[in-house]
Backbone and ligand atoms as CSV (ligand in chain L), in Angstrom:
chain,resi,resn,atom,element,x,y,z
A,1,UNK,N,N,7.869,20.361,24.575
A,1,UNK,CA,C,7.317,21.529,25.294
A,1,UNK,C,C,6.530,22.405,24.344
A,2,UNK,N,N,7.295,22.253,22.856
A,2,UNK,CA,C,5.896,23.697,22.517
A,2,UNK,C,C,5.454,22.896,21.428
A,3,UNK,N,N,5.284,21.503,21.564
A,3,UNK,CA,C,4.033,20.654,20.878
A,3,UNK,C,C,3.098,20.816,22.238
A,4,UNK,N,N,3.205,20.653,23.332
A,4,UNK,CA,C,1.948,21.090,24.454
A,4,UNK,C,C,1.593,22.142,24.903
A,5,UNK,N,N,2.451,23.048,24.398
A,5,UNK,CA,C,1.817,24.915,24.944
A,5,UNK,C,C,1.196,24.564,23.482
A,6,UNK,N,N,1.285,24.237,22.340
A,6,UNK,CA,C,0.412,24.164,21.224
A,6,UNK,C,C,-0.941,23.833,21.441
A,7,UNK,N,N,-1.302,22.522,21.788
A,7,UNK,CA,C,-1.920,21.279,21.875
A,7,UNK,C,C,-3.438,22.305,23.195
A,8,UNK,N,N,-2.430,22.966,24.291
A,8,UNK,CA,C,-2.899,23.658,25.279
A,8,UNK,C,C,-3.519,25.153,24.239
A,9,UNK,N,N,-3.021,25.797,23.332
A,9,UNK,CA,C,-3.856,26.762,22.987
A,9,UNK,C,C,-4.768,26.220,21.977
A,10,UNK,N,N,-4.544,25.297,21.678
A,10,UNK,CA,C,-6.003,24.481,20.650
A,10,UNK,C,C,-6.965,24.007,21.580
A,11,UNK,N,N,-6.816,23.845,22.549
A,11,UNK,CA,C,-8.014,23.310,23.432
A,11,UNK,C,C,-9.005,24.475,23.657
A,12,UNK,N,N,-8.370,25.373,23.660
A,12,UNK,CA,C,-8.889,26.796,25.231
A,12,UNK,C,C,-9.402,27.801,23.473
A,13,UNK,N,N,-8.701,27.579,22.415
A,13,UNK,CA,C,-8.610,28.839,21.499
A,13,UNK,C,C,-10.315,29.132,21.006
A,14,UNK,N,N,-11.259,27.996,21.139
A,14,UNK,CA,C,-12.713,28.238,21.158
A,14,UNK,C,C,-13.478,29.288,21.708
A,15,UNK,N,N,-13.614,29.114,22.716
A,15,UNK,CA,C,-13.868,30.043,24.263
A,15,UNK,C,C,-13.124,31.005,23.956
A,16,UNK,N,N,-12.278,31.345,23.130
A,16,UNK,CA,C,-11.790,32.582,23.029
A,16,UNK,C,C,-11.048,33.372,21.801
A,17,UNK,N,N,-12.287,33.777,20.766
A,17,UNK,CA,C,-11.729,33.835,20.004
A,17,UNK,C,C,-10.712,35.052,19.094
A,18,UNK,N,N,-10.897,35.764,20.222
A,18,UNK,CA,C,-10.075,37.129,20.475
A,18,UNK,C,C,-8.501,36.713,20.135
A,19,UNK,N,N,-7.663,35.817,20.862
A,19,UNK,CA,C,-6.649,35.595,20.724
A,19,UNK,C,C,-6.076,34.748,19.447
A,20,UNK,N,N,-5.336,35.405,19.088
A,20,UNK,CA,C,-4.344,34.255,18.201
A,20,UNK,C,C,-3.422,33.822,18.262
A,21,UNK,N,N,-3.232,32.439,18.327
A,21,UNK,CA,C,-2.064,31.627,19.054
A,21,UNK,C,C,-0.925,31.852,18.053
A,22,UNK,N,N,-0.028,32.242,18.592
A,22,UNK,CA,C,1.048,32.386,18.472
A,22,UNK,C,C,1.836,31.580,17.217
A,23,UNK,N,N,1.973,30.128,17.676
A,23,UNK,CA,C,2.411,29.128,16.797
A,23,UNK,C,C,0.681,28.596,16.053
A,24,UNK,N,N,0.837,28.286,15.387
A,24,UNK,CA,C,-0.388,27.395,14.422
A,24,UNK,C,C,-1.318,26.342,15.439
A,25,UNK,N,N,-1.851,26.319,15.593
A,25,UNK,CA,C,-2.725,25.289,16.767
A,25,UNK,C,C,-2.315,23.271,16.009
A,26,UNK,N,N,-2.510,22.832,16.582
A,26,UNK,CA,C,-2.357,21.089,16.620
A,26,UNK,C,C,-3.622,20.801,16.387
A,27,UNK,N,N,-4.348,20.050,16.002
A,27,UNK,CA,C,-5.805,19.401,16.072
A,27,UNK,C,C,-5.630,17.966,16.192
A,28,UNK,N,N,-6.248,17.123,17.122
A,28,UNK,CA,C,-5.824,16.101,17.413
A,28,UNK,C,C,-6.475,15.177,16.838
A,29,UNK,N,N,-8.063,15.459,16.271
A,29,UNK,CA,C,-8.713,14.957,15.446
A,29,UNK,C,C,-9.341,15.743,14.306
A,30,UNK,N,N,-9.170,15.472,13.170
A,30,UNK,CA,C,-10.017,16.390,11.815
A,30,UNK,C,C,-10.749,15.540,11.402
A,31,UNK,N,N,-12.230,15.556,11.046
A,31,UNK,CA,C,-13.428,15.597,10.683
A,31,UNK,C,C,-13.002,15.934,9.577
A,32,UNK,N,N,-13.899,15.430,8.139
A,32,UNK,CA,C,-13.851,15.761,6.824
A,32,UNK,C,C,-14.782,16.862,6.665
A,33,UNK,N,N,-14.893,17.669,5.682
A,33,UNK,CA,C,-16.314,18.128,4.981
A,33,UNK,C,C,-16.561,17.926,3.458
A,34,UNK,N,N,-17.456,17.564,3.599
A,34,UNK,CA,C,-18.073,17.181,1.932
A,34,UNK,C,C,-17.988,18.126,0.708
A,35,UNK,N,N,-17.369,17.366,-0.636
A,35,UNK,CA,C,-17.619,17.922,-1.468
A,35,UNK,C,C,-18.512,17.422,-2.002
A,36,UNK,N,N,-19.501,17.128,-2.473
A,36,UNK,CA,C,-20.346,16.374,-3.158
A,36,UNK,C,C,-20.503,14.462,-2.172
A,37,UNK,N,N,-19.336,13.656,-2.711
A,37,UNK,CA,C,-19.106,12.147,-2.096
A,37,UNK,C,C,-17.923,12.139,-1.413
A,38,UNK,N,N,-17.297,13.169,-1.633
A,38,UNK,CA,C,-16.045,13.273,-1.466
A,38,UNK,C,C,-15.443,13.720,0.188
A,39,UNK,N,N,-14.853,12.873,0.595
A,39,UNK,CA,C,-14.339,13.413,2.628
A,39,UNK,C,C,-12.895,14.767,1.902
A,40,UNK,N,N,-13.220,15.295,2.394
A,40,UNK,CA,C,-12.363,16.504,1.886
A,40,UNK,C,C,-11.530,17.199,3.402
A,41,UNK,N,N,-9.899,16.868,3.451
A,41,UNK,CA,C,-8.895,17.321,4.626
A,41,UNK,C,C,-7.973,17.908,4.279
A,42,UNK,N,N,-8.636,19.340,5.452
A,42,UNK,CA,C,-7.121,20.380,4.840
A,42,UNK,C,C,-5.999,19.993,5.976
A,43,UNK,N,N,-4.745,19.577,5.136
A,43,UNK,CA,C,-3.565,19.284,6.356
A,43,UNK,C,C,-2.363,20.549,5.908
A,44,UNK,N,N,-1.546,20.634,6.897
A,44,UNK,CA,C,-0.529,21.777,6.929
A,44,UNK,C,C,0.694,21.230,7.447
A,45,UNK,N,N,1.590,21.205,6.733
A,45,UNK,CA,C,2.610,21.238,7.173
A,45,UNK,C,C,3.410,22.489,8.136
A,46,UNK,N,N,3.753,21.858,9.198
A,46,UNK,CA,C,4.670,23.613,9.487
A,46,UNK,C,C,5.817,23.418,9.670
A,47,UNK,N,N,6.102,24.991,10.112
A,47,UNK,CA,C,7.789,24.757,10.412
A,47,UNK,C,C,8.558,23.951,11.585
A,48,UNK,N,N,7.401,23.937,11.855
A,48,UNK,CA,C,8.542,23.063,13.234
A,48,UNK,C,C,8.731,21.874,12.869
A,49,UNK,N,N,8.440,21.169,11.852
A,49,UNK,CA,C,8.528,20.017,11.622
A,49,UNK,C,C,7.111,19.013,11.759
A,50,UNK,N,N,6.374,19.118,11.740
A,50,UNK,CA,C,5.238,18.711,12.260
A,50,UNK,C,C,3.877,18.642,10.785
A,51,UNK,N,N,2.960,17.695,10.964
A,51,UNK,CA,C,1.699,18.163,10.151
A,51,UNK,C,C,0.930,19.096,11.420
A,52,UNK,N,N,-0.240,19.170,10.885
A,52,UNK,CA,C,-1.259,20.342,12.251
A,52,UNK,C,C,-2.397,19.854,12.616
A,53,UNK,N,N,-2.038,18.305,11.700
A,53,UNK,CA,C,-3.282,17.472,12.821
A,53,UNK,C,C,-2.068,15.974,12.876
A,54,UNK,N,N,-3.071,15.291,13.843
A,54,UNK,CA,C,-2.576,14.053,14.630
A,54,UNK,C,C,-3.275,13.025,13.656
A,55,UNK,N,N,-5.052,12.835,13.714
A,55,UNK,CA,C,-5.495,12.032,13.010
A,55,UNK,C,C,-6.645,12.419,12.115
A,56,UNK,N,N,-6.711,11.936,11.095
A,56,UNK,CA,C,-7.631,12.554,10.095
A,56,UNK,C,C,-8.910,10.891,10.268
A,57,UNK,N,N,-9.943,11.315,10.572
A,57,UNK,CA,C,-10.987,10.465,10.713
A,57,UNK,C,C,-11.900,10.683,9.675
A,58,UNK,N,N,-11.853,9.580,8.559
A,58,UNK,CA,C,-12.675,9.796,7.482
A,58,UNK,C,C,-13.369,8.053,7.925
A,59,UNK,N,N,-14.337,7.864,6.614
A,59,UNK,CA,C,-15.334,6.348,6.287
A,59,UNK,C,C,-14.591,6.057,5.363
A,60,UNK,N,N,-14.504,4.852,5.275
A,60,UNK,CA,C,-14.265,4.240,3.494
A,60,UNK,C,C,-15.226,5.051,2.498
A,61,UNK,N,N,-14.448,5.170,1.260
A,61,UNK,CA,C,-14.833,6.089,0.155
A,61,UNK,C,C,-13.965,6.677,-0.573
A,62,UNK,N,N,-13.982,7.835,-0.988
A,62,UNK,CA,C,-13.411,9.118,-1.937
A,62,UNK,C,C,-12.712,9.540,-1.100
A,63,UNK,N,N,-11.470,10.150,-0.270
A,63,UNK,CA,C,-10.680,11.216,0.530
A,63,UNK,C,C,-10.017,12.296,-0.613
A,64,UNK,N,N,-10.155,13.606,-0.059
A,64,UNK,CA,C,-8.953,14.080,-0.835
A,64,UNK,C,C,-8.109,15.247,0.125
A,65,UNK,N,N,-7.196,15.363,0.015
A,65,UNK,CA,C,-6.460,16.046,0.977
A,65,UNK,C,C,-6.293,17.119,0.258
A,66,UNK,N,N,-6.136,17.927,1.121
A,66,UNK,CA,C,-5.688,19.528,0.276
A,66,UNK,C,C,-4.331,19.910,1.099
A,67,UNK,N,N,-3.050,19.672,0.807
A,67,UNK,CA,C,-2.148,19.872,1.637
A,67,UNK,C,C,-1.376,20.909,1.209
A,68,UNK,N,N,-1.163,22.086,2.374
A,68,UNK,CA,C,-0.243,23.273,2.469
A,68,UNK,C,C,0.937,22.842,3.284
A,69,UNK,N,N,1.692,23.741,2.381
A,69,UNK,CA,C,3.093,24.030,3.440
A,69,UNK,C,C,3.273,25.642,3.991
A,70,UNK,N,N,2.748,25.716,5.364
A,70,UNK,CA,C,3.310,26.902,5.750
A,70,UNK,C,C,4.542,27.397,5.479
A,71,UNK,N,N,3.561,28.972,5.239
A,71,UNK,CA,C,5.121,29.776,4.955
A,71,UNK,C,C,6.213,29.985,6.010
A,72,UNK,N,N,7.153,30.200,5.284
A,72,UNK,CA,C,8.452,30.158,6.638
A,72,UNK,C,C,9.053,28.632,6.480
A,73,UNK,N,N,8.097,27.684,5.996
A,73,UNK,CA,C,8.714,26.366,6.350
A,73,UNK,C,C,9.356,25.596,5.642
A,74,UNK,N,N,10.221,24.721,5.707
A,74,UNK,CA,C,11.176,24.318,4.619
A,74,UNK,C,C,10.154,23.565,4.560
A,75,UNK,N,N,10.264,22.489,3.019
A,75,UNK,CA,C,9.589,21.833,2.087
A,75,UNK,C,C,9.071,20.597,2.688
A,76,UNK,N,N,7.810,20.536,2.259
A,76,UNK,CA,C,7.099,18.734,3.001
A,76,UNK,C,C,6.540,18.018,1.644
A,77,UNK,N,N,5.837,16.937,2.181
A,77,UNK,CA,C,5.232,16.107,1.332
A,77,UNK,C,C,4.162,15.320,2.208
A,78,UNK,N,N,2.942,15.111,1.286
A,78,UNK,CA,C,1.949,13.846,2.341
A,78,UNK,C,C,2.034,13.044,2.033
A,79,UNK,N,N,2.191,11.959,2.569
A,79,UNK,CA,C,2.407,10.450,1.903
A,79,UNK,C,C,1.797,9.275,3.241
A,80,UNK,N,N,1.205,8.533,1.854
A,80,UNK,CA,C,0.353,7.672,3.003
A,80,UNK,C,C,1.070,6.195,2.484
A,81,UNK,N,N,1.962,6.016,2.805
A,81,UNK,CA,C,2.594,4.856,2.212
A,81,UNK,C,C,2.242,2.964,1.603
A,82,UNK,N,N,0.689,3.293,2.142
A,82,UNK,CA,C,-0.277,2.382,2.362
A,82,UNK,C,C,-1.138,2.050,1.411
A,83,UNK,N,N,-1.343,3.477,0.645
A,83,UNK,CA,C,-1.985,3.721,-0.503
A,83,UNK,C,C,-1.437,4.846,-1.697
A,84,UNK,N,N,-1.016,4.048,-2.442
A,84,UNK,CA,C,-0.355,4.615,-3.364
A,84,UNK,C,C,-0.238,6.240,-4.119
A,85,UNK,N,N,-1.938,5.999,-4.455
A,85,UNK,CA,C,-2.214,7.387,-5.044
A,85,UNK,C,C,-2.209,8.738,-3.899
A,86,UNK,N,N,-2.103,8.172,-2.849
A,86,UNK,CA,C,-2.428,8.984,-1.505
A,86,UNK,C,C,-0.785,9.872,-1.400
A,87,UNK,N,N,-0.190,10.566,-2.416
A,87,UNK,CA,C,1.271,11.252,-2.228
A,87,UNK,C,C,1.015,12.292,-3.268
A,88,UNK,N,N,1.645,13.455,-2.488
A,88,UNK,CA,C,1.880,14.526,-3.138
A,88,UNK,C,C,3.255,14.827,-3.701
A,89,UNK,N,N,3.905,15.416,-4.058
A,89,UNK,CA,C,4.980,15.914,-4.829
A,89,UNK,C,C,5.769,16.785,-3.293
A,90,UNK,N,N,6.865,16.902,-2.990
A,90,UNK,CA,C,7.325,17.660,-1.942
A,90,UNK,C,C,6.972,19.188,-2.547
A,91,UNK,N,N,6.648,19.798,-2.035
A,91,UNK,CA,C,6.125,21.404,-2.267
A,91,UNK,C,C,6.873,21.840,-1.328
A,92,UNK,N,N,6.848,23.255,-1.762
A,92,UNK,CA,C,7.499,24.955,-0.882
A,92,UNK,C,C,6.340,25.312,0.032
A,93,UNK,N,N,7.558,26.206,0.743
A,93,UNK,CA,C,6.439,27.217,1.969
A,93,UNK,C,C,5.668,27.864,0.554
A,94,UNK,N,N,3.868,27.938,1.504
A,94,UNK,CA,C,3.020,28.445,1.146
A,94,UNK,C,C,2.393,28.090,-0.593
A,95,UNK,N,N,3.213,26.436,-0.432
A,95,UNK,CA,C,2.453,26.379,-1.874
A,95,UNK,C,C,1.125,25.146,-1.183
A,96,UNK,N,N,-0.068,25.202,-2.206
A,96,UNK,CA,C,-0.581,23.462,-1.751
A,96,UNK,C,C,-1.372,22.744,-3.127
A,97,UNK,N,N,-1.193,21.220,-2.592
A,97,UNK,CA,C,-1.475,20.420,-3.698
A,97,UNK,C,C,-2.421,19.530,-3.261
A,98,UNK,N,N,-3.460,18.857,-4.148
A,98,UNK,CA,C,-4.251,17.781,-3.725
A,98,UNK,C,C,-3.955,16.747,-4.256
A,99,UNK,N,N,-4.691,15.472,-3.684
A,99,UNK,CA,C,-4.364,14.762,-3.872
A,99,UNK,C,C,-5.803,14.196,-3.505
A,100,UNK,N,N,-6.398,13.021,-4.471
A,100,UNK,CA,C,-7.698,12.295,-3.916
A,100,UNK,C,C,-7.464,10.759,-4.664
A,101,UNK,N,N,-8.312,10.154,-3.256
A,101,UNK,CA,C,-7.968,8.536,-3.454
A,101,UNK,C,C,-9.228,7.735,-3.212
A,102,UNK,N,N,-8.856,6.838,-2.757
A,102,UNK,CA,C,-10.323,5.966,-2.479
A,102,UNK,C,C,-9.620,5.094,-1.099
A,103,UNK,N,N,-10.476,4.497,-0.528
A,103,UNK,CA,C,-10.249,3.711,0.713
A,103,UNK,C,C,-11.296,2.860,0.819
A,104,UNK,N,N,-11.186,1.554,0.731
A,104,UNK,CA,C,-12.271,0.579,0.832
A,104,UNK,C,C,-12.519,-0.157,2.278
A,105,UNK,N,N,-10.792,-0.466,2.972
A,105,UNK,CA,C,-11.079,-1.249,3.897
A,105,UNK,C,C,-10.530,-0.377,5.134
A,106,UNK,N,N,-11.174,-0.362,6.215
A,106,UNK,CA,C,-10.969,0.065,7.176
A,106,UNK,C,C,-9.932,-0.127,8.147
A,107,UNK,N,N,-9.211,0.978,8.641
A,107,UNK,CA,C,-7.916,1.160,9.264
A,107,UNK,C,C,-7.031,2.070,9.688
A,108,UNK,N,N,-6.390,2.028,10.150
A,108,UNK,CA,C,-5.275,2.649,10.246
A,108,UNK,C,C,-3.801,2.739,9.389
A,109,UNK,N,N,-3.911,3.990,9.070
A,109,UNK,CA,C,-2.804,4.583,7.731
A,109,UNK,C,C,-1.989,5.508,7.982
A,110,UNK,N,N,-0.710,4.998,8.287
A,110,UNK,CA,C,0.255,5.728,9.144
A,110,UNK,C,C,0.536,7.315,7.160
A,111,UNK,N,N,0.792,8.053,8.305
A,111,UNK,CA,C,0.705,9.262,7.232
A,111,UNK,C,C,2.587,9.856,7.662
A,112,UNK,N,N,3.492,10.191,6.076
A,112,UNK,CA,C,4.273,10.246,6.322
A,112,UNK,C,C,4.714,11.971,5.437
A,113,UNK,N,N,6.244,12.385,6.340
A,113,UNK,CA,C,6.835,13.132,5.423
A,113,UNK,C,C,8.111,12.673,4.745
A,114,UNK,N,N,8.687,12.114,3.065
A,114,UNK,CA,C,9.864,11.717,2.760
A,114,UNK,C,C,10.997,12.421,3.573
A,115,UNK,N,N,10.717,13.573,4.115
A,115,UNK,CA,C,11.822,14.314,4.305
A,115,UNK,C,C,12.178,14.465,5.836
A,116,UNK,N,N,11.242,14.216,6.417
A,116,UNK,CA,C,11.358,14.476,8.135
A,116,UNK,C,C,10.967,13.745,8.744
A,117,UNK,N,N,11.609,12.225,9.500
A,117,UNK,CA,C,11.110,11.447,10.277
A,117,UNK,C,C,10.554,11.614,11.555
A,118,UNK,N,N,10.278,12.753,12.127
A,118,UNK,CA,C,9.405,13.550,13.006
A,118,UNK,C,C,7.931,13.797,12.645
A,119,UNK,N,N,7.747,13.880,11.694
A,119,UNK,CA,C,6.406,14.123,10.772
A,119,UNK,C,C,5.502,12.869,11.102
A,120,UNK,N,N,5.071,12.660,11.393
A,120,UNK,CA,C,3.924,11.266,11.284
A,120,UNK,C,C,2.091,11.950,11.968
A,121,UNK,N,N,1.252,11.117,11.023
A,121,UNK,CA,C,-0.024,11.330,11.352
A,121,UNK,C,C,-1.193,10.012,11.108
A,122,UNK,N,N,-1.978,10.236,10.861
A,122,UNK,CA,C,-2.571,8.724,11.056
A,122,UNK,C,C,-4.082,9.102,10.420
A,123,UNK,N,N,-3.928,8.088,8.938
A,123,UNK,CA,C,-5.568,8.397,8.256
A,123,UNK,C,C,-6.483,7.401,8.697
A,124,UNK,N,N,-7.524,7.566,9.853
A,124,UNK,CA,C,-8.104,6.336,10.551
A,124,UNK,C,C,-9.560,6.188,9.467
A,125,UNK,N,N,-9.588,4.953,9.145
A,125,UNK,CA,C,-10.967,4.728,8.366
A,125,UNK,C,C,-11.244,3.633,8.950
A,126,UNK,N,N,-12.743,4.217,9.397
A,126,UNK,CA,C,-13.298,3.053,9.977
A,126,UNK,C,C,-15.102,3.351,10.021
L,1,CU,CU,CU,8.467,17.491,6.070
């Protein structure tokens, strides 16, 4: 229920940018932006247990994640179990760490937290 009152104020929160949602919005797809060659994704851990996107859509290349842990929230980690260099260190609320890799072949890359089997996200390269 309040992964879809979420999911529901990320849709509508455009059209209106007066309001601020309450809980952290969901994004169901993230787009990179460039550093130079580089696909560059900010992900968030929050408290409810959750990352704050679903799927991160990059190309084969350079990725680097910039991952926060909201404050308030007990401790996460990103981990792409698929690709090695693709893991951060478990961090505190409101700390964040990067992490950058490479991706050659195209796919699907289940994205994990060591600590919360609720956590899952998905690095699609294609
Ligand atoms: Cu976690």
């Amino acid at each position: 229920m309040a992964i879809a009152a979420a999911l529901a104020l990320g849709v509508t929160a455009a059209g209106c940018a007066a309001k601020e949602p309450v809980a952290p919005k969901v994004v169901a797809i993230e787009t990179p932006t460039m550093s130079g060659d580089v696909q560059v994704f900010q992900v968030t851990g929050l408290a409810d247990l959750r990352f704050d996107v679903s799927t991160l859509e990059a190309r084969p290349g350079k990725i680097r994640v910039d991952f926060t842990v909201a404050r308030g929230s007990a401790s996460h980690d990103f981990v792409i179990p698929k690709i090695p260099a693709a893991r951060t260190d478990i961090i505190g609320a409101g700390s964040t760490q990067s992490v950058t890799f490479a991706v050659t072949e195209p796919g699907d890359y289940p994205v994990i937290c060591t600590l919360h089997p609720s956590m899952s996200a998905t690095l699609h390269v294609g």
